[in-house]
N, C-alpha and C positions, 0 to 999 in steps of 0.2 A: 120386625117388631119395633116399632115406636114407643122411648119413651123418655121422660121429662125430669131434670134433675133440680134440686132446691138450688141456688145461686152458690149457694158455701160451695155444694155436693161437687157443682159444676167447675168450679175455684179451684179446689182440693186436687178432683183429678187433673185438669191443666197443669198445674203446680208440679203432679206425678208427672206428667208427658214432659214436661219442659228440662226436668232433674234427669232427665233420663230411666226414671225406674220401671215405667210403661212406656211402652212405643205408639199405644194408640190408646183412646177413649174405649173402642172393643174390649182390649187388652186387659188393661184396668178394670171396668167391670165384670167381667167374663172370672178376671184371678179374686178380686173381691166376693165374689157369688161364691168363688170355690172355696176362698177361705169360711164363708159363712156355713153353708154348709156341713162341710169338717167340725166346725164348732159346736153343729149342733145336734149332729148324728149319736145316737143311741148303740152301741155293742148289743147285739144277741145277750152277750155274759150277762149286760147291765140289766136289763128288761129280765133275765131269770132271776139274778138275784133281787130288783124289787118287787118279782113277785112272790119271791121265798119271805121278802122281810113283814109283806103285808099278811103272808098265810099266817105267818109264826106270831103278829100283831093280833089277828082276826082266833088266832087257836089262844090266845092271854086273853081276849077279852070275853071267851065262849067259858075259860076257867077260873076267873076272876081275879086273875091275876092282870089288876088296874086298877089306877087310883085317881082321884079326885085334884088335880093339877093346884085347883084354888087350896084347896084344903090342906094339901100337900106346903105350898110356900105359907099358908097362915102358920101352919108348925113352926116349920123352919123358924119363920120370925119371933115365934112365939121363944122358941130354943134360946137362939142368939140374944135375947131382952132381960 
């Protein structure tokens, strides 16, 4: 695989190789991909419970239990005045 880094990108890891934190340019990206990854992965848990949070969203607004956001802070201000 070929591929091409922004000048900083290229900087940054040198910078890593040379400090010692990476041993190679592979290296560094290879553990950067991994930490990206990790970051951004979803749990099973997490995906059941936003779908439990959108059912129990979707069963408030089928019982009308929901209100009017704008309307909702015109009060409010209206209270505090």
């Amino acid at each position: 695989m070929d591929i091409s880094l922004s000048p900083s990108n290229e900087k940054f890891i040198k910078e890593q190789i040379a400090a010692g934190i990476y041993n190679s340019i592979n290296e560094a990206i290879n553990e950067t991909i991994s930490i990206a990854i990790s970051s951004i992965s979803v749990t099973p848990d997490e995906i059941k419970n936003l779908k439990n949070d959108i059912a129990d969203g979707v069963e408030d607004i089928k019982t009308g239990r929901i209100h009017d956001g704008l309307g909702f802070m015109d009060k409010m201000i209206e209270t505090d005045e």
